[in-house]
N, C-alpha and C positions, 0 to 999 in steps of 0.2 A: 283444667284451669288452675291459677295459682291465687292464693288470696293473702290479704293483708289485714290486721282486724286492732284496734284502738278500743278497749274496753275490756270488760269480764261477764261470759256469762253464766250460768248455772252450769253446770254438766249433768245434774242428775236428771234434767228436763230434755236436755240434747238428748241423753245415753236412751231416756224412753221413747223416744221419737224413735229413731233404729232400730232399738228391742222389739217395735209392735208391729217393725216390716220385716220381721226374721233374721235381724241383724246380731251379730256380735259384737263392738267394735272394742278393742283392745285396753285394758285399763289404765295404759299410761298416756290415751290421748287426750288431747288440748283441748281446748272449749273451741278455737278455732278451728281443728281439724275434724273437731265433731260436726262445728256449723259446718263446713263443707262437702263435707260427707253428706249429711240432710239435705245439703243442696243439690249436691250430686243424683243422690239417689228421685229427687223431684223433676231433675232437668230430664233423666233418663226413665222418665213416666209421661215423660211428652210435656209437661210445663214450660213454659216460659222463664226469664230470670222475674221478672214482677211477679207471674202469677206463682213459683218457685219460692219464692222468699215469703210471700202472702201463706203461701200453706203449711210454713216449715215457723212460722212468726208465735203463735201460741205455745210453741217451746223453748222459746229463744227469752230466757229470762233475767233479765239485767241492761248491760249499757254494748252496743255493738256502734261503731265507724267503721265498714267496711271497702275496700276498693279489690275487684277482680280482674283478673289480663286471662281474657278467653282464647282458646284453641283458633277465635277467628280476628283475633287482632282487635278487641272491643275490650273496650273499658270501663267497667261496672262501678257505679258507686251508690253506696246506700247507708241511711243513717233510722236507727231505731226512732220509733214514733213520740218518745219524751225527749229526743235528744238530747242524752246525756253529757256525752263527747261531742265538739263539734265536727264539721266537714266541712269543708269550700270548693268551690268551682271558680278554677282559673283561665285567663288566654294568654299565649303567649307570643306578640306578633311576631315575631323574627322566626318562627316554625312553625308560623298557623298550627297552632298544638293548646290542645284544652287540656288542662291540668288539675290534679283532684289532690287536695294537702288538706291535712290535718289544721294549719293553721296557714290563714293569711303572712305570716311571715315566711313561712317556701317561699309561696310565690314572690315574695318583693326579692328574695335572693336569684331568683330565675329571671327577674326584670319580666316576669308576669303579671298581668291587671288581677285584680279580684272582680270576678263577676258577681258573684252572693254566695253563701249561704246552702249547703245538701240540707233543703227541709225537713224536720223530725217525720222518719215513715215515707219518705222518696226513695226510688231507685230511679240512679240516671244511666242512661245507656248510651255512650260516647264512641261514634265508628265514624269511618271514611265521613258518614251520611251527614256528621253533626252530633245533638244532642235530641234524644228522646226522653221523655219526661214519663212518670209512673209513680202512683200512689199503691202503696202496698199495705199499709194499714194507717189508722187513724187514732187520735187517743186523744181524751178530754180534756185534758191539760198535759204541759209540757213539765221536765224536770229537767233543765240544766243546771250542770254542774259548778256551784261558786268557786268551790278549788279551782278552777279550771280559769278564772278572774283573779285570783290572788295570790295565786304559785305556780299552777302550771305553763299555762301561756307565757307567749313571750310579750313583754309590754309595747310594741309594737303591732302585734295583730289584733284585727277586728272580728268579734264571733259575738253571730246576729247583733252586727251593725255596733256592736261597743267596743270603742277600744280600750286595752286593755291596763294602759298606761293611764289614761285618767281615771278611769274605774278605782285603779288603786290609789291615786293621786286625792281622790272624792273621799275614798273611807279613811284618809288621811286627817283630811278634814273633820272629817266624822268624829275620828277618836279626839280631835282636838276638842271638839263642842262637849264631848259626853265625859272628856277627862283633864280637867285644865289645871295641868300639873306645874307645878313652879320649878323649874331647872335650867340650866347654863348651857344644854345643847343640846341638840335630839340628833340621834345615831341610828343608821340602819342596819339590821342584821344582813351581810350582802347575802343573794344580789336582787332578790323578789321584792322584799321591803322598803329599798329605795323610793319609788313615788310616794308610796304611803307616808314614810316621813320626810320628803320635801312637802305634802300639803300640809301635815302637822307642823312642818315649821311656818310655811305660809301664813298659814290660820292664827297659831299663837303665838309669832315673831320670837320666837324661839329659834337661834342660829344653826342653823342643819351642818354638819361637819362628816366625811369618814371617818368614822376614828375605829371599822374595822376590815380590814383590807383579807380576800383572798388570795394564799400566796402563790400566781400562777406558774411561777420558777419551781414549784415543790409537787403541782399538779398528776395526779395519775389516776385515772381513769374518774368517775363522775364527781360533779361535786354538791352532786344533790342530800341533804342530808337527814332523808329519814324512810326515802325510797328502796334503799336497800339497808336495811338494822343494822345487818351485819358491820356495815360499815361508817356509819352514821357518826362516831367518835372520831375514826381517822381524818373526815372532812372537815368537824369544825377543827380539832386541833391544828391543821393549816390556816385559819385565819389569825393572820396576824396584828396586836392591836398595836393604834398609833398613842405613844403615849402621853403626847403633847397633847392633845385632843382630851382623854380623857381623863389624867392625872389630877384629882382634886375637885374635878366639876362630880355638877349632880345631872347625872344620864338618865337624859329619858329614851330608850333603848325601844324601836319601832320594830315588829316581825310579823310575818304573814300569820304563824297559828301555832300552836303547842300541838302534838301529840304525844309523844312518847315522854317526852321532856328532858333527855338526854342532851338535848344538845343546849338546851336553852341554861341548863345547870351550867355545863365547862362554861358558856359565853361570859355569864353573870361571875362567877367564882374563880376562872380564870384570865380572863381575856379582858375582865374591866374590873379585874380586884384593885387596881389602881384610881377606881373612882373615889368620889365623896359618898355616892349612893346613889344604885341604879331603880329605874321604876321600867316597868315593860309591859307595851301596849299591845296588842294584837289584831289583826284588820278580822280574824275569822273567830267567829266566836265558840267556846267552850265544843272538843268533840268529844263526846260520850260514849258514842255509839260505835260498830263496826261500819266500815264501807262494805256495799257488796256490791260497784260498780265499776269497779277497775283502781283503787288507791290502794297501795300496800300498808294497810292496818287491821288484818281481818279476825285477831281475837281483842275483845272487847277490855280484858285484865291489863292488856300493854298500854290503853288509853291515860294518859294521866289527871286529865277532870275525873274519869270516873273511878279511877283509884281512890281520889281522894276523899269524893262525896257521894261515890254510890250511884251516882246521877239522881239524887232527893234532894239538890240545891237550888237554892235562887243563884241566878247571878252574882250578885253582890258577896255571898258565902263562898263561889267557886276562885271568886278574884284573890277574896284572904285565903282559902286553902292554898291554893297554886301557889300564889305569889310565897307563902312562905316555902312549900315544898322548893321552888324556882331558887328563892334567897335573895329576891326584891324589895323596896319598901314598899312601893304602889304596885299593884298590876292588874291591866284592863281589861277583859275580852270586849270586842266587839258586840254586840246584840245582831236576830235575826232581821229587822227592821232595818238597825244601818247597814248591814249588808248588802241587803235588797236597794236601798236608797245608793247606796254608795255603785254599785253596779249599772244602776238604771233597769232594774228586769226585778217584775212582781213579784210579791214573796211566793205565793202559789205558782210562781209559772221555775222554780228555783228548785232542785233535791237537796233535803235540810235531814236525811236521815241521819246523819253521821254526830245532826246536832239536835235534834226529837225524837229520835228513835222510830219516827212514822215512818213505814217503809210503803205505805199504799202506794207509791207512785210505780212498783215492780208489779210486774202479772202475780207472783206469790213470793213472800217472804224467801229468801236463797236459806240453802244449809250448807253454808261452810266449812271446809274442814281447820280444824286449828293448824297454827303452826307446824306443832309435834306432827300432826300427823301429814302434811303436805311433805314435811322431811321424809318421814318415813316411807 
C-alpha cells in the first residue's frame, strides 16, 4: 500500500513496536514509514485496517491525518483520536468519486461538496462499495490544533464546521476589545493576518489599508515564513512596503503569532521604518513551548517569549519584553480565552502545549531531537 501522513509522530514509540516483534527497521526512517511498517506487519498477522490501526494506536504518539491507496483499489482514511490535524470527506458529482483532503479548500478547487469532518479516532474505508465507517480508538477530550485557525488553513475552509476566515476575522475583534490602541491605520502582515485586521479595523473604525505587499514577480519557492528557518529572512525581505500607506502614520501592524521573531524584527525596522510608530498585535498568544505535533519549532531556545522571560511571566510582562526585543511601542498577544472565543471551540477541547507547556493531551511526553542533532 502507499501512505500519505499530515502530522508528527514520536519514533522512539514506533521504533519499540517493531523491536518487540524482532524487527530492525533502519535509522534513517520517517515516523511515516515506521507507522507503515507497524501497519504492515498487523495487516500480515491477519488484522483488518481498524482492527490494524487499533493495535498499532498505543505507539502512535502525537498528531497523525492519514490517507492509504491499497493493493485493492481502497481508500483508507484515518484521523488520531484528539485530532489534531484536521481531515475531510468529500463528493464529487461529475466522477461519483469520494474524496479525502486535508482541508475543505481541495475540495472547492475540485468543484467537490464537503460531506464532514474524518472524526478524531475514525478510520474510513472508501471502495467500489461506498463508505464503511470504524472506530479505532476513543479519547476523553479532543486537542485541535489553533495554529491550524490562524495560519495554517486556508481562510476559506471549514474544519469541524468553522470557518476559517471568520475565526480570524472574530480574534480580530478580540484584539480590538483587549487593545484599543490610538493610530491612523491598521495593516496586515500578508497573507494569514488579513481577516484579523479587517475585524480590528471593523471593531475600532480604524482605516484598514495594505501598506505591505508580497512581491509575487520576485517569488521562488514558499513564502511561508518561519516553516523553513533556513529561509524565513529571504521571504520577508520580498515584502514590499507601500509607502503612501505608511509614511508618517502610527501603525497598528496585525499578525497571526511571533515565534522566532526574525521576521517580525526586519517588518518593524525595515519594511515600516517609514512610520511615525508601529504597535503589533497578535491573534496567537505567547509560544513558550516546543511543538511536538507537526510545527517546525522543536527546540524550545529558538522560541522568542521564552528567550525573553524564561516562560516566569505574566502576560502583561511578555507584551513589554517582546515588544521591545520586536522594536514596537505597543505590543499585544492574544490571551488563551480569546483564542478559544475567537475560533468558537472550547479551550479544553484546543492543544495549548506550545503556549502552557501542558502536554497531557499526547499518550507520553515526545523526546525530540534538537535541531543539531536532526542535521546530523
Amino acid at each position: 500500500f502507499c501512505i500519505a501522513h499530515n502530522g508528527t509522530l514520536d519514533r522512539e514509540y514506533l521504533i519499540r513496536n517493531l523491536t518487540e516483534r524482532g524487527l530492525s527497521p533502519p535509522p534513517n526512517m520517517t515516523d511515516t514509514e515506521l507507522m507503515g511498517l507497524g501497519l504492515h506487519q498487523n495487516l500480515k498477522a491477519g488484522l483488518g485496517w481498524a482492527e490494524g490501526l487499533r493495535a498499532l494506536n498505543p505507539y502512535l504518539n502525537g498528531s497523525f491525518s492519514i490517507v492509504i491507496l491499497t493493493s485493492k483499489g481502497e481508500l483508507i482514511a484515518a484521523r488520531d483520536e484528539k485530532g489534531f490535524r484536521p481531515l475531510c470527506l468529500g463528493w464529487q458529482e461529475e466522477t461519483s468519486s469520494y474524496i479525502v483532503a486535508s482541508e475543505s479548500c481541495a475540495l472547492d478547487r475540485l468543484g467537490a461538496e464537503l460531506i464532514r469532518d474524518v472524526q478524531p479516532g475514525e478510520l474510513l474505508k472508501i471502495s467500489k462499495d461506498g463508505v464503511e465507517e470504524y472506530r479505532f480508538a476513543e479519547a476523553e477530550r479532543h486537542a485541535y490544533c489553533p495554529f491550524e485557525f490562524t495560519y495554517f488553513a486556508h481562510p476559506s475552509s471549514y474544519i469541524e464546521g468553522v470557518n476559517v476566515y471568520y475565526a480570524r476575522k472574530r480574534m480580530g475583534h478580540i484584539l480590538a476589545e483587549k487593545y484599543p490602541i490610538d493610530g491612523d491605520v491598521v495593516i496586515p502582515v500578508p497573507d494569514s493576518a488579513r481577516p484579523a485586521a479587517l475585524g480590528y479595523s471593523e471593531h475600532s473604525g480604524i482605516p484598514f489599508e495594505e501598506g505591505l505587499m508580497k512581491d509575487r514577480y520576485r517569488r521562488k519557492g514558499s513564502w511561508r515564513s518561519f516553516i523553513e528557518p533556513e529561509k524565513r529572512e529571504e521571504v520577508v525581505l520580498n515584502i514590499t512596503p507601500i509607502k503612501k500607506v505608511i509614511e508618517g502614520k502610527r501603525v497598528i501592524l496585525i499578525d497571526d503569532s511571533i515565534v522566532r521573531g526574525t521576521s517580525s524584527k526586519i517588518i518593524v525596522k525595515s519594511k515600516l521604518k517609514a512610520a511615525k510608530e508601529v504597535s503589533l498585535l497578535l491573534t496567537f498568544p505567547p509560544i513558550i513551548y516546543p511543538c511536538y505535533a507537526g510545527i517546525d519549532f522543536p527546540t524550545q531556545e529558538e522560541l522568542l517569549a521564552y528567550k525573553v522571560c524564561k516562560g516566569k511571566c505574566s502576560l502583561e510582562e511578555i507584551n513589554e519584553l517582546v515588544g521591545k526585543e520586536v522594536g514596537v511601542k505597543t505590543l499585544g498577544y492574544n490571551d488563551v480565552e480569546g483564542l478559544s472565543e475567537g475560533i468558537g471551540i472550547p479551550v479544553d477541547e484546543l492543544c495549548l502545549s506550545c503556549t502552557t507547556g501542558d502536554y497531557g493531551c499526547f499518550k507520553y511526553k515526545p523526546k525530540f531531537r534538537t535541531r543539531e542533532e536532526m542535521k546530523g
